[in-house]
Structure formats: C-alpha cells, structure tokens
C-alpha positions as CSV (number, residue, x, y, z in Angstrom):
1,X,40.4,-148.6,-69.7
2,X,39.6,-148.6,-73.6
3,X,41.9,-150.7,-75.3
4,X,44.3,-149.9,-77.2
5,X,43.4,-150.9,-80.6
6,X,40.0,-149.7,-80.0
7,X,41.7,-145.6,-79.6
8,X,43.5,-146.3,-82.3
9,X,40.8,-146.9,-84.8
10,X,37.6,-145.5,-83.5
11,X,36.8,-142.9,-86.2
12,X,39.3,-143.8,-88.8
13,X,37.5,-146.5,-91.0
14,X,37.9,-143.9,-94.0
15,X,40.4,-142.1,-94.7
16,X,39.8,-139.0,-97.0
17,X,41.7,-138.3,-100.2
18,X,43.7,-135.4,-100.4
19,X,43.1,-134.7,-104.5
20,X,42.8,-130.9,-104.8
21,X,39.8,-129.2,-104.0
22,X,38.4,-126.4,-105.0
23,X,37.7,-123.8,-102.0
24,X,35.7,-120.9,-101.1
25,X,35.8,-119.4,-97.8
26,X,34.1,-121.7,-95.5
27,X,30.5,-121.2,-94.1
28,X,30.0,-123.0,-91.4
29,X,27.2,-125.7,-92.3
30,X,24.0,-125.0,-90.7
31,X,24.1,-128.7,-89.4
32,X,26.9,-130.7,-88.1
33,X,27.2,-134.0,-86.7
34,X,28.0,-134.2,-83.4
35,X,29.2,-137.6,-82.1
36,X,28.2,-137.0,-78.3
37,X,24.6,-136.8,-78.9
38,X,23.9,-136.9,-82.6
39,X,21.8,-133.9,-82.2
40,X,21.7,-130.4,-84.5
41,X,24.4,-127.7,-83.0
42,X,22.2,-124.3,-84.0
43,X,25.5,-122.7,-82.3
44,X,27.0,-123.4,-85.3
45,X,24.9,-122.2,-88.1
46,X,26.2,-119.1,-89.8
47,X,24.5,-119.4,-93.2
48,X,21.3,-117.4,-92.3
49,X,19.3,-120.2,-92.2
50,X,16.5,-119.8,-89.8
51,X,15.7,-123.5,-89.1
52,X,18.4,-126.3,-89.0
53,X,17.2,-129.0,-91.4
54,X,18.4,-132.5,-90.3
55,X,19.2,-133.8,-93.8
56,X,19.4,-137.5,-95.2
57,X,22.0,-139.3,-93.5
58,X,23.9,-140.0,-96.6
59,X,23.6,-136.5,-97.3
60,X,25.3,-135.8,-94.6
61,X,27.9,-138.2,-94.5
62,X,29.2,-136.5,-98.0
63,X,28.9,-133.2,-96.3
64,X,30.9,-134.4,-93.4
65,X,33.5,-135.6,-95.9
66,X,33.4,-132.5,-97.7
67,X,34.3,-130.7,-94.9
68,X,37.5,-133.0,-93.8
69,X,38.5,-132.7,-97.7
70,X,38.7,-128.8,-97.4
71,X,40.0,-128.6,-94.1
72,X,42.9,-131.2,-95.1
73,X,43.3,-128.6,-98.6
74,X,43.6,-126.2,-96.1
75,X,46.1,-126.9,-94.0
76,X,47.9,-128.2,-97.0
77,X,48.2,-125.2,-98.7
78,X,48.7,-123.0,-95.4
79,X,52.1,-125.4,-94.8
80,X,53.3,-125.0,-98.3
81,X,53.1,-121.2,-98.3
82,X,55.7,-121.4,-95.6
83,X,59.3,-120.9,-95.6
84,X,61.7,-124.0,-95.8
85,X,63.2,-122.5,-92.4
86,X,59.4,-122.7,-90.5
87,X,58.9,-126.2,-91.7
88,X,61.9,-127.4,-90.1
89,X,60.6,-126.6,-86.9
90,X,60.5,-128.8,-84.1
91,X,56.8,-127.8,-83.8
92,X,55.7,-126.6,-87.4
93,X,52.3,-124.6,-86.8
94,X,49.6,-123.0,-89.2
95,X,46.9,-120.7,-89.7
96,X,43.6,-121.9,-90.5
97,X,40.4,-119.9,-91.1
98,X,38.0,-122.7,-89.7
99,X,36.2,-122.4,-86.9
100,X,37.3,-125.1,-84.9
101,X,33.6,-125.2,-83.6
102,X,32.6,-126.4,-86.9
103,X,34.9,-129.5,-86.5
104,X,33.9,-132.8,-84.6
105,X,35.8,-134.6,-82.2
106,X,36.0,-137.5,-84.9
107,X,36.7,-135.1,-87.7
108,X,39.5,-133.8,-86.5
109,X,40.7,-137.6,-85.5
110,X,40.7,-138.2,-89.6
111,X,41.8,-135.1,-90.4
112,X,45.2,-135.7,-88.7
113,X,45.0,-139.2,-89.5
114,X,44.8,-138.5,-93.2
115,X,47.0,-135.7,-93.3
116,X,50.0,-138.1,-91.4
117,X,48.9,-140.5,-94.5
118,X,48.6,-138.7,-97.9
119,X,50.3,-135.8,-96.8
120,X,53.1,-136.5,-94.3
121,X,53.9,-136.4,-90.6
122,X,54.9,-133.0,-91.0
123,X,52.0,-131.4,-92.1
124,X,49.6,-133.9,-90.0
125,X,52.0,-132.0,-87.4
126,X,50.6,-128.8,-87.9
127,X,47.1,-129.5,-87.9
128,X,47.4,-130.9,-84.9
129,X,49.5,-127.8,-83.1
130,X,46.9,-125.7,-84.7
131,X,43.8,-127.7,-83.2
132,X,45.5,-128.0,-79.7
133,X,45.4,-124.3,-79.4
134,X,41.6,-124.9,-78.5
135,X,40.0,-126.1,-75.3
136,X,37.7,-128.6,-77.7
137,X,40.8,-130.6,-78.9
138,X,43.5,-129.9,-76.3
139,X,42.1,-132.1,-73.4
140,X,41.0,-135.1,-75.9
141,X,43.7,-137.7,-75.3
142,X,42.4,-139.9,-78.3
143,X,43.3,-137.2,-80.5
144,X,46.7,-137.3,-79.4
145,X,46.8,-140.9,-79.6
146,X,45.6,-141.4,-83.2
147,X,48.2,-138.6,-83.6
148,X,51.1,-140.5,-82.6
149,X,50.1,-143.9,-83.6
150,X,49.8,-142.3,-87.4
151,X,53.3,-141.2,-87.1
152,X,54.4,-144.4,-85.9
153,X,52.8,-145.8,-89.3
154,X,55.1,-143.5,-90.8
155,X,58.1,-144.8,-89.1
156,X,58.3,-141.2,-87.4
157,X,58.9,-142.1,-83.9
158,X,60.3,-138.3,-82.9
159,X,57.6,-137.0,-83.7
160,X,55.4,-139.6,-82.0
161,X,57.5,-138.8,-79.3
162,X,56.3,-135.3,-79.7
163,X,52.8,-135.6,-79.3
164,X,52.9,-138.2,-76.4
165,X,55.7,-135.7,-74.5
166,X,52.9,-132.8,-75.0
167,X,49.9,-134.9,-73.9
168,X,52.0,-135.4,-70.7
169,X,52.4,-131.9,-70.1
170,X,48.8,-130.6,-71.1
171,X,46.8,-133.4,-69.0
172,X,49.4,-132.3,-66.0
173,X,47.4,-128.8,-66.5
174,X,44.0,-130.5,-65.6
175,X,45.1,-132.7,-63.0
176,X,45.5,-136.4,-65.7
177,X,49.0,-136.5,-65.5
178,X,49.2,-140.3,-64.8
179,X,46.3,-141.1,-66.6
180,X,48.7,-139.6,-69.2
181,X,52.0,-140.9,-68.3
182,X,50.1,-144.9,-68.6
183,X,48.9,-144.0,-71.7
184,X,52.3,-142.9,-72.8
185,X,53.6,-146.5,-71.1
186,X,51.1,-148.1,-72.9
187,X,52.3,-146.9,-76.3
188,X,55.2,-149.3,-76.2
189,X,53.4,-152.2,-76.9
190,X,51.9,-150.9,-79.8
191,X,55.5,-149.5,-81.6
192,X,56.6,-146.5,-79.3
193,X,59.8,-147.9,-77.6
194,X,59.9,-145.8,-74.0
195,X,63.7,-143.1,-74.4
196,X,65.7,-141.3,-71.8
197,X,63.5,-138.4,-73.8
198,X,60.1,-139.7,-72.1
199,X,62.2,-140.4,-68.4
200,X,63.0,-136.8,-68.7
201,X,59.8,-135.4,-70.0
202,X,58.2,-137.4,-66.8
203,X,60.1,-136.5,-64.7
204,X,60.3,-132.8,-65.3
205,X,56.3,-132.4,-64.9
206,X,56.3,-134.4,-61.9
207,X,58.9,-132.6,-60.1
208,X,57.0,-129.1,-61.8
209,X,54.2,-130.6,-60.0
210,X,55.9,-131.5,-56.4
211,X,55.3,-135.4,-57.3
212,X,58.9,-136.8,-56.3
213,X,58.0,-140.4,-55.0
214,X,55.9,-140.7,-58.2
215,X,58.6,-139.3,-60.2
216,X,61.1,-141.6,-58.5
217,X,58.9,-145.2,-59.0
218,X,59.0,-143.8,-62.7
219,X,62.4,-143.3,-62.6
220,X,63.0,-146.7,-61.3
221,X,60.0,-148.6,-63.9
222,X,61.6,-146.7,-67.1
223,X,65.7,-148.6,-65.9
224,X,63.8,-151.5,-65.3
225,X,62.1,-151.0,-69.0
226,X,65.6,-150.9,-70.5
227,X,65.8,-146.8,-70.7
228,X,69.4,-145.4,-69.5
229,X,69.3,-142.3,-68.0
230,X,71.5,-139.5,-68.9
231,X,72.5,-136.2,-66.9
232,X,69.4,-134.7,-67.5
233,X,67.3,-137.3,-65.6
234,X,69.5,-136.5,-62.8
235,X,69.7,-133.4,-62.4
236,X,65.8,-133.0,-62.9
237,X,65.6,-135.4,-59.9
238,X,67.9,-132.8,-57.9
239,X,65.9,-129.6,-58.9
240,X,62.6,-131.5,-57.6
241,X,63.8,-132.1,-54.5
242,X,66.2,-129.0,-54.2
243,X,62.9,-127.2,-54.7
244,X,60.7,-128.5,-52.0
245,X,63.8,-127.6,-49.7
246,X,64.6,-131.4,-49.2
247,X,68.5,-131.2,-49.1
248,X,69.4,-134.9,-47.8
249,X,67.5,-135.7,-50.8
250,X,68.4,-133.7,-53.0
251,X,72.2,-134.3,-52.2
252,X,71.4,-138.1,-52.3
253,X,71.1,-137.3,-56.2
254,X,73.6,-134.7,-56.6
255,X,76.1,-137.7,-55.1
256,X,75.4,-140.1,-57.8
257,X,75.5,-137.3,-60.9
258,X,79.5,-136.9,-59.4
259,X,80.0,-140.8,-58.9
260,X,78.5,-141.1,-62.8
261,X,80.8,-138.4,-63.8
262,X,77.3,-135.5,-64.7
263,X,77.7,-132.0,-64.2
264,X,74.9,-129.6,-63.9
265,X,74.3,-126.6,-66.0
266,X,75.3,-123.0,-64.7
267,X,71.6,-122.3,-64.1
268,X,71.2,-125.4,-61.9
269,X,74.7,-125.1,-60.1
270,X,72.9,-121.3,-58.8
271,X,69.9,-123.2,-57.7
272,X,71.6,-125.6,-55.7
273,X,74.2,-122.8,-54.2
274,X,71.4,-120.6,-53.1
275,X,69.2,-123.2,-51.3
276,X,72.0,-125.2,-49.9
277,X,73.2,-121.6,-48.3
278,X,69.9,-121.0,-47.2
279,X,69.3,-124.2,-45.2
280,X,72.8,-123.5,-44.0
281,X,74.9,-126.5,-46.0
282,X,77.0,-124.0,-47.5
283,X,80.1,-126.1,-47.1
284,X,78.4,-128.7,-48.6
285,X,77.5,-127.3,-51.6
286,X,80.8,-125.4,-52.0
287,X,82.4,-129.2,-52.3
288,X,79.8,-130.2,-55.0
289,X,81.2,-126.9,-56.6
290,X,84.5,-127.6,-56.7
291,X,83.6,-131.3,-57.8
292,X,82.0,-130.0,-60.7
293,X,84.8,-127.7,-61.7
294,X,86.7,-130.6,-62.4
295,X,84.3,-132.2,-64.0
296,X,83.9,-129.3,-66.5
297,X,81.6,-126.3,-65.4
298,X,82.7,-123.1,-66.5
299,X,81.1,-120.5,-63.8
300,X,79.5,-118.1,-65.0
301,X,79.0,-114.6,-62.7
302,X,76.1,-115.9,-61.7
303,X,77.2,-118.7,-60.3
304,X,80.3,-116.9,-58.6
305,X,77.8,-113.6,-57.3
306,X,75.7,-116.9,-55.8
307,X,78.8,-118.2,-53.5
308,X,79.3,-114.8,-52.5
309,X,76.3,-114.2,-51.2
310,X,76.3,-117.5,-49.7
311,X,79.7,-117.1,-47.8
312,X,78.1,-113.3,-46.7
313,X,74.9,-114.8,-45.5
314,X,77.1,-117.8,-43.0
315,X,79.4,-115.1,-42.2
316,X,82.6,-116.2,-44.4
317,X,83.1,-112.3,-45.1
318,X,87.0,-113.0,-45.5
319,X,86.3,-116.5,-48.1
320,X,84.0,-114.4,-50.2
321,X,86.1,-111.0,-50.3
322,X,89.0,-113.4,-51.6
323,X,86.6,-114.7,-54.3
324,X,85.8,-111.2,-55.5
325,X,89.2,-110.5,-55.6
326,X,89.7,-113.9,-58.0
327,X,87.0,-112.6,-59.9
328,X,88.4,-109.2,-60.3
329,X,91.9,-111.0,-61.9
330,X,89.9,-113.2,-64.2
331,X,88.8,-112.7,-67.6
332,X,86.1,-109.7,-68.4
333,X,83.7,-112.3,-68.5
334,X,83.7,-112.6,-64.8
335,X,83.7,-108.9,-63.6
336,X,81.9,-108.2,-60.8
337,X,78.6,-106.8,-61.2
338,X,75.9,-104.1,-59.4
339,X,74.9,-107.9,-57.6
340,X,78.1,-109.4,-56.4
341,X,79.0,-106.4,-54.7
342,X,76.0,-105.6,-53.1
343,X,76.3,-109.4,-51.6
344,X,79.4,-108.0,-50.5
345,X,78.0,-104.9,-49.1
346,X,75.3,-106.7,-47.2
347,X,77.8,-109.1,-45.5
348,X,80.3,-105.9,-44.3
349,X,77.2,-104.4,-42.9
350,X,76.3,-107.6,-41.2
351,X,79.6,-108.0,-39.5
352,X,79.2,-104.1,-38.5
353,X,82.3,-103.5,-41.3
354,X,81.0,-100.2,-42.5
355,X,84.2,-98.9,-43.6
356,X,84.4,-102.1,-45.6
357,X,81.2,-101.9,-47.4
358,X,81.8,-98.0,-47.9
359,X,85.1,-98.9,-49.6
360,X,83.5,-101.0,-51.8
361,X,80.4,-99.3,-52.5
362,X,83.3,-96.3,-53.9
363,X,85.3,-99.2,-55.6
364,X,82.5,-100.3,-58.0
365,X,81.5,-96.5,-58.6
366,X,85.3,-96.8,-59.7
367,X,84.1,-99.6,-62.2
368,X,81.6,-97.5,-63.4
369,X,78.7,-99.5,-61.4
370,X,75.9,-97.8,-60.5
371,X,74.5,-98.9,-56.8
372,X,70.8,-100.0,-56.8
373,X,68.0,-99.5,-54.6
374,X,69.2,-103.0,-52.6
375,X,72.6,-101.3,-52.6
376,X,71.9,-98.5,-50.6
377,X,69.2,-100.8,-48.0
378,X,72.0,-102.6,-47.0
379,X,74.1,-99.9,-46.4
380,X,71.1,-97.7,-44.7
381,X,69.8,-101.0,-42.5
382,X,73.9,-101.7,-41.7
383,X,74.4,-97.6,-40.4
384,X,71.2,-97.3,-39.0
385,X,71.8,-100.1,-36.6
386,X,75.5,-99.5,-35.3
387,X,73.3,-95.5,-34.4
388,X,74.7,-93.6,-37.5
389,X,71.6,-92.1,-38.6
390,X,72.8,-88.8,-39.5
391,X,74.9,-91.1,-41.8
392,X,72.0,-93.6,-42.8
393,X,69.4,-90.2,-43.8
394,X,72.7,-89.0,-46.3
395,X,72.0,-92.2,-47.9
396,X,68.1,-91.7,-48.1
397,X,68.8,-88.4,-50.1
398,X,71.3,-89.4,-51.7
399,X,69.3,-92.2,-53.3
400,X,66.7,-89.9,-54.2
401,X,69.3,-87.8,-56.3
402,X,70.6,-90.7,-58.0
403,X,67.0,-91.3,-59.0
404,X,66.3,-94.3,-56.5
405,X,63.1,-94.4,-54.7
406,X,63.6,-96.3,-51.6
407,X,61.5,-99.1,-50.9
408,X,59.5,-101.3,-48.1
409,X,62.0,-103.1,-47.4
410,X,64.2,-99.6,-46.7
411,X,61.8,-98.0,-44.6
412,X,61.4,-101.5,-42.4
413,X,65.6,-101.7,-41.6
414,X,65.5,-97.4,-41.1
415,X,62.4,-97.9,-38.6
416,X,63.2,-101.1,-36.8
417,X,66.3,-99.6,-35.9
418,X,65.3,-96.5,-34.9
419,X,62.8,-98.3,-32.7
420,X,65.3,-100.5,-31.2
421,X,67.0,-97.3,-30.1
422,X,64.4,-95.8,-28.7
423,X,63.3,-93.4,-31.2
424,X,59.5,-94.3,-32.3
425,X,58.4,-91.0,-32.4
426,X,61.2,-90.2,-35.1
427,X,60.2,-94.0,-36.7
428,X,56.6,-92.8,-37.2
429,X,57.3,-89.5,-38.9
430,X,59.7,-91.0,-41.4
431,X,57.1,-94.1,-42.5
432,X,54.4,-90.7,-42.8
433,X,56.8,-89.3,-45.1
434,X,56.8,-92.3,-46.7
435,X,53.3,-92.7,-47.4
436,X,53.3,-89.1,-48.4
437,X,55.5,-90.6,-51.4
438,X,53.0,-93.6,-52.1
439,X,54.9,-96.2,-50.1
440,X,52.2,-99.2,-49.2
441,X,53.6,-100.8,-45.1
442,X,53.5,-104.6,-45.2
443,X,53.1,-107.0,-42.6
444,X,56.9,-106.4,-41.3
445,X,56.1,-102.1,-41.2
446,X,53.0,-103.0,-38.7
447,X,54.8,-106.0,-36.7
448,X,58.2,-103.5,-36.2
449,X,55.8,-100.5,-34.3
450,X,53.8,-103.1,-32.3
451,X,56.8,-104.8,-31.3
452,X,57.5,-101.6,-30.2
453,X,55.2,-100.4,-28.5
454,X,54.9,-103.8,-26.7
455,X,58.3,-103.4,-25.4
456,X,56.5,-100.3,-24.1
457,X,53.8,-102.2,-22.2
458,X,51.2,-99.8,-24.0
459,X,49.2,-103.0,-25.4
460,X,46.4,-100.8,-25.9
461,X,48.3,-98.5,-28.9
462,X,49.6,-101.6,-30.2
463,X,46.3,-103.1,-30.7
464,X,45.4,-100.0,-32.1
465,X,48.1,-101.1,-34.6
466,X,47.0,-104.0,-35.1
467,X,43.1,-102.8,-35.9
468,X,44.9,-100.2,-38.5
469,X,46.9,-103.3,-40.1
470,X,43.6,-104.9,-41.0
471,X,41.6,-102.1,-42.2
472,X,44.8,-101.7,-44.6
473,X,44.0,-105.1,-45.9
474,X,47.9,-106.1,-44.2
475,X,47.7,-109.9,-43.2
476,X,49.1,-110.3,-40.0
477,X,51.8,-113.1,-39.4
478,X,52.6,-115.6,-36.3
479,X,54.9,-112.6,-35.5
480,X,53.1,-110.4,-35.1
481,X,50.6,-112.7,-33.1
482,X,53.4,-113.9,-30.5
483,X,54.3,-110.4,-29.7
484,X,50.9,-109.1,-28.7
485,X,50.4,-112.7,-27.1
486,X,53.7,-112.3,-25.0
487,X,53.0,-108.6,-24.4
488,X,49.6,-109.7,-22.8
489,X,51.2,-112.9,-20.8
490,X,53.7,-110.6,-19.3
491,X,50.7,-108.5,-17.9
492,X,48.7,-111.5,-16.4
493,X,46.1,-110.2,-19.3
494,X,45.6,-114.2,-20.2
495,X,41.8,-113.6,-21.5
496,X,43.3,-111.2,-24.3
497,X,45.9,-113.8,-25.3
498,X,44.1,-116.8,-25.7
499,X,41.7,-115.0,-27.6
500,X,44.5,-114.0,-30.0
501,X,45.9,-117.5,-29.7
502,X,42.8,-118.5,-30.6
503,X,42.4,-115.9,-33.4
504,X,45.7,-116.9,-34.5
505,X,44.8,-120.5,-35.0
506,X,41.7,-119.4,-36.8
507,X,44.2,-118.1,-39.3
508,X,45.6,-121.2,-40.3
509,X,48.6,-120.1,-38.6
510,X,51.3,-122.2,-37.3
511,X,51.5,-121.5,-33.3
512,X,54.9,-121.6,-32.0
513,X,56.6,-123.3,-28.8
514,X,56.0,-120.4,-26.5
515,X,52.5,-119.6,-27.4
516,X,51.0,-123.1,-27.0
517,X,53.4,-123.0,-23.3
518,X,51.4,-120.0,-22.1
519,X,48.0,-121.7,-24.0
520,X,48.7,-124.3,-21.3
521,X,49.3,-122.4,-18.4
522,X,46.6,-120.1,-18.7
523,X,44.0,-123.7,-18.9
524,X,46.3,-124.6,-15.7
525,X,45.9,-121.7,-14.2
C-alpha cells in the first residue's frame, strides 16, 4: 500500500493562487497533460485545431496552471452566487461549465487542495461534490484523500468526516469497500480521530451489503479504538441481521439495545414485527414491543397495522381484534386504516369467520374507508374456499364497479379453490376471462391447473401445461416440479420423473425430501 504521506502530497507541490481572473468561456485546450501516459488526448481538442501540437514543457506547465486558476475562479464565483440557505448545506454543490474531460486526475487533486486553502473548506466542498458526479473522479480514492486531509489542515474534521463517510459508500458500489474502510482507519494517524459517526457509516454499508461478520470485527476494532457506540450502531447491527432472516442474531442485538436502555425508531420496530411474525417469533417480538414502550416509542399505525397482521398470520384473531378496538379509542392519530383492517379481514377469512370479516369490511365503509384490491382477495380467496362462490363472483363485480381490477393474485385464490372442489372446467373459463382483460398467469396460475389435473392422473394434459408455462416465458418452481414428479411416481412412470428431477436440478433448483426419496428408489429399483 502507498503510504500515507506519499497520497497526501503527490500532486500538491504548488498550490495555485486564487487572485481574480479574468474568464471567458472555456475552450477546451487542444492539448492536455495526462499524467497516466504523458501523451496528447485529441478527444479533447475543441478549438478546431486539426493537429495537436505538443508545446514546450514550460509552456505547458503555465497552461496547466491556467486552467486550475480559472477552474478555482469558477467554482468560486458559482458558490458565491448562491443563497446563504444552499451554503449551509451539509453537502453544498455547484454548477460548473468545464468539461470535466478537460481536467486531470492531478488537476483536480490541486484544485480541491487550493480551494480548501485560499478559499475555505466549504467551497473546496463543492468542487469536490461537483467532480464526484463523474465516473473520472468518483472512483479515485486519492482525490478523496487529499480532500479530507486538506480539511483536516483546516481544522474541519466534519467535513473530513464527510468525504471519508462517502468514499466508504461509493467504493462499496465497485466492490473496494475495505480497501476503503482501511483507508478510512488509516486516517487516524494522520489527524482524523475514528467517531461513533464512522462505526455507523461502516456499519450501515456492510450490513447494505450482507457483510455481518465483517461489520461485527469492525464493530468490535472501533470499542477497542476508544469509539462508544450509540443506539444507532445497534440498531444497524439488528437490521443486518433481521434482514438476512437471522433472528437468534438479530435478537442477540435487540437484547443488548434494551439492557443499554436504546429504543428503535418506528420504521425499524415494523421491520423487526414483520420478520419476527414471519419466522413465527411473534411472541417474541411482541415482548421487545412492550419493552420499548417503556422505554419511550410512540407507535405509530404502522407499527400497530404490523402486530395486527402479525397476530392474524399465527392465528391470534381474538389478541388482534382487541388491538383494533384500542386503536379505535385512541387518539385520531392512530385510526385504523384501508391496511389494518384488511389484516383483519385476512385473519377472519383464515379462521373461516366470514361473518366477521363481512362486519368489518361494512364497519370501515362506516369510517369512510374505501376497500382495496387486497381487500376484496381476501374476502374472495376466504368465500371461495368455505364453497360460497355465488358469494365470492358478487365480490368480482362488485370490484369492478368500485373501479378495482382484480389481480393475479385474485384469480390464483378464485381458481385454486374452485379446483379443489372439483370444478376445473369452471377454473379455466374464469382465468380465459381473465386474459381477455390483459391479466399475465404466473408461476402459481400454471402450478394450481397442473396440480389439478395431476390429482386427476391425466399427466399427459398437465404436461401440456407445463409446455404452455414455458412458451409464456413463466419459470417453473420446485412446486411445480414435485407435483409432476409425484404425479409420475404414483404411476410407476419413474423414467419421466427422474428426467424432471433431473431437469429440476438443472434449474438450480432446491430438490425437496420426497423427490430425492423416489430419486433413490427408482436407482434401487
């Protein structure tokens, strides 16, 4: 690795003056210097000369200083035509007419280094948001370095901070994020003492990027380096693991943000409530909810629609009705809304409560809540499977008056349950009716009729099914494999299913349990 000092001074042995210049609109010199090879750019010549002319080196070393002098006039004037309010920004950024082309790698390096000097870190700031915004610039870490080091000349270690927290999050884009977290490490020898503000920044990308071990040694490097971290650090730690669906983990860290006496944010508690509920530690994260009650969350409707849904999905229909009746007593600022009693809805249907979910589907009419298209699928899917279809078409039209187009996800509950009772025939003719009306079947459409017909024993109109499903361009799933695989096992057809084993595998697909049983005792067979 370079050292240190070496970043930091490469290129800045002269430092421009920033005296007022006079300037004309800039034509790009027919010749520039490029540092990488020393050779003529002729990509860059847009003064109608025909032929590059290389001239004197101390020719061009004025020229090259010429052109940092206007650029720097440039971007000082473009700052000082802005408003009080813009400068103040946490990232003050300008409009320059250059061609950014036209600029060297080392150019720019004194540009920003000169600016930071004569002119402030402020405006040195905006040069280098403005030179970022290219490809060129944006993946050279020296610039950032030379950035940050000038600021820490000026004693301006936020904005230091700045630059080295944005380096970290544009070298995460190509795939340099710990070439740029050392760098950043590194930096505290040379002025920049390591915050809670870098911790965070850290590990915020790494969990963005799925790196939790990494973001943990981190974690554990920056207490060792004397940084203390706050609630944030936590509870970035929590949403990286809560994430990748690693609950014991992720409650490992929600633990210690209770024992420190942290609370998350309202957008974090819904996080946490949804996954916990779907990896079925619902009571689990109901006690972190209460904990965090106390320890100051206000819930939002959000967060209280979230542990509705929740309790509906583990079957805790009475627990969550009582909570919509809580909310319904609270302030305005948690009434129900078009979501919470949908979530309501869904779990009646699930329990086979129609009545229920009918009585509340009139109740937030009451309210002057107009049912969405979700609404009315989990009222069609809950009617169509107890056999009220008469009932469940009603609701098709009278979603369509209400200006609702039903969905996929409609047409799969309405089919799959008229299959299941028998009725395929009537299952086809409504999905035709519903591609008629531009609906598009996905994986679950195809899966539901070949199930069927499976059940049927005709394996040869389910596999004509499943030829139609690829010629719609409809990936197939490890579903809809284990059906036709089971539906051939059952007929002694083992041929057939281990080519679609075999098939299946191709896939990258996941074989199940059963299929690699049968795989084995058709070899033993």
């Amino acid at each position: 690795m370079l050292s240190f000092f070496t970043l930091k001074f490469h290129g800045l042995k002269a430092k421009p003056s920033l005296n007022p210049v006079s300037y004309t609109p800039l034509k790009i010199l027919c010749y520039y210097y490029n540092s990488t090879d020393n050779n003529v750019d002729d990509n860059n010549i847009n003064n109608g000369c025909n032929t590059p002319i290389s001239p004197p080196p101390q020719k061009q070393h004025l020229q090259q200083q010429s052109l940092v002098r206007s650029i720097c006039s440039l971007v000082c004037e473009s700052y000082s035509q802005q408003t009080p309010h813009v400068r103040l920004l946490q990232s003050p950024s300008i409009n320059l007419s250059v061609n950014p082309d036209s600029l060297t790698h080392e150019q720019a390096i004194t540009v920003v280094a000169s600016l930071a000097s004569e002119a402030g870190s402020m405006v040195a700031l905006s040069f280098f948001n403005w030179a970022i915004g290219f490809p060129k610039f944006r993946y050279f870490m020296r610039f950032y370095i030379v950035c940050a080091t000038s600021f820490i000349g000026n004693e301006n270690f936020e904005r230091a901070h700045e630059v080295m927290d944005c380096m970290v999050r544009v070298f995460a884009e190509i795939g340099k994020f710990q070439e740029a977290v050392n760098m950043v490490i590194e930096m505290e020898n040379h002025g920049l003492v390591l915050t809670v503000r870098t911790l965070n920044c850290v590990a915020g990308v790494a969990g963005e990027m799925g790196l939790v071990d990494y973001a943990e040694n981190m974690f554990d490097e920056m207490r060792v380096r004397g940084v203390c971290p706050d609630s944030v650090s936590y509870k970035l730690m929590a949403i990286a693991y809560c994430r990748m669906g690693r609950i014991s983990d992720t409650d490992r860290w929600l633990k210690d943000m209770v024992r420190r006496g942290f609370v998350v944010d309202n957008a974090t508690c819904t996080l946490m409530i949804s996954t916990f509920c779907e990896k079925g530690f619902a009571s689990r994260v109901f006690w972190y909810f209460d904990k965090w009650v106390e320890l100051g969350l206000k819930p939002n409707l959000i967060n209280f629609t979230s542990l509705i849904n929740g309790l509906c999905k583990r079957g805790s229909i009475k627990q969550a009705f009582e909570m919509l009746e809580e909310m319904l007593v609270r302030s305005d600022d948690y009434k129900p809304n078009v979501h919470t009693y949908t979530s309501m809805i869904h779990g009646y249907c699930k329990e086979d409560k129609l009545n229920r979910a009918e009585m509340l589907l009139s109740r937030m009419k009451e309210q002057g809540l107009v049912p969405n298209t979700k609404t009315y699928t989990c009222l069609i899917d809950g009617h169509s499977k107890a056999g009220n279809f008469e009932k469940a078409y009603e609701l098709m039209d009278l979603m369509g008056k209400e200006g609702f187009s039903a969905n996929i996800f409609t047409y799969n509950a309405f089919i799959d349950s008229l299959c299941k009772k028998g009725r395929f025939l009537e299952a086809c003719k409504l999905l035709k009716k519903g591609f008629r009306l531009g609906l598009q079947a996905d994986t679950v459409t195809y899966t539901i009729l070949i199930s069927e017909l499976c059940r049927r024993a005709d394996t040869r109109e389910a596999l004509v099914f499943f030829s139609k499903m690829f010629k719609a361009g409809v990936q197939p799933d490890m579903h809809t494999y284990n059906t036709l695989i089971a539906a051939f096992s059952r007929q002694r057809r083992m041929e057939e299913s281990e080519k679609l084993f075999a098939e299946a595998v191709g896939l990258g697909l996941v074989p199940t349990k059963g299929n690699i049983h049968i795989h084995d005792m058709w070899i033993l067979s």
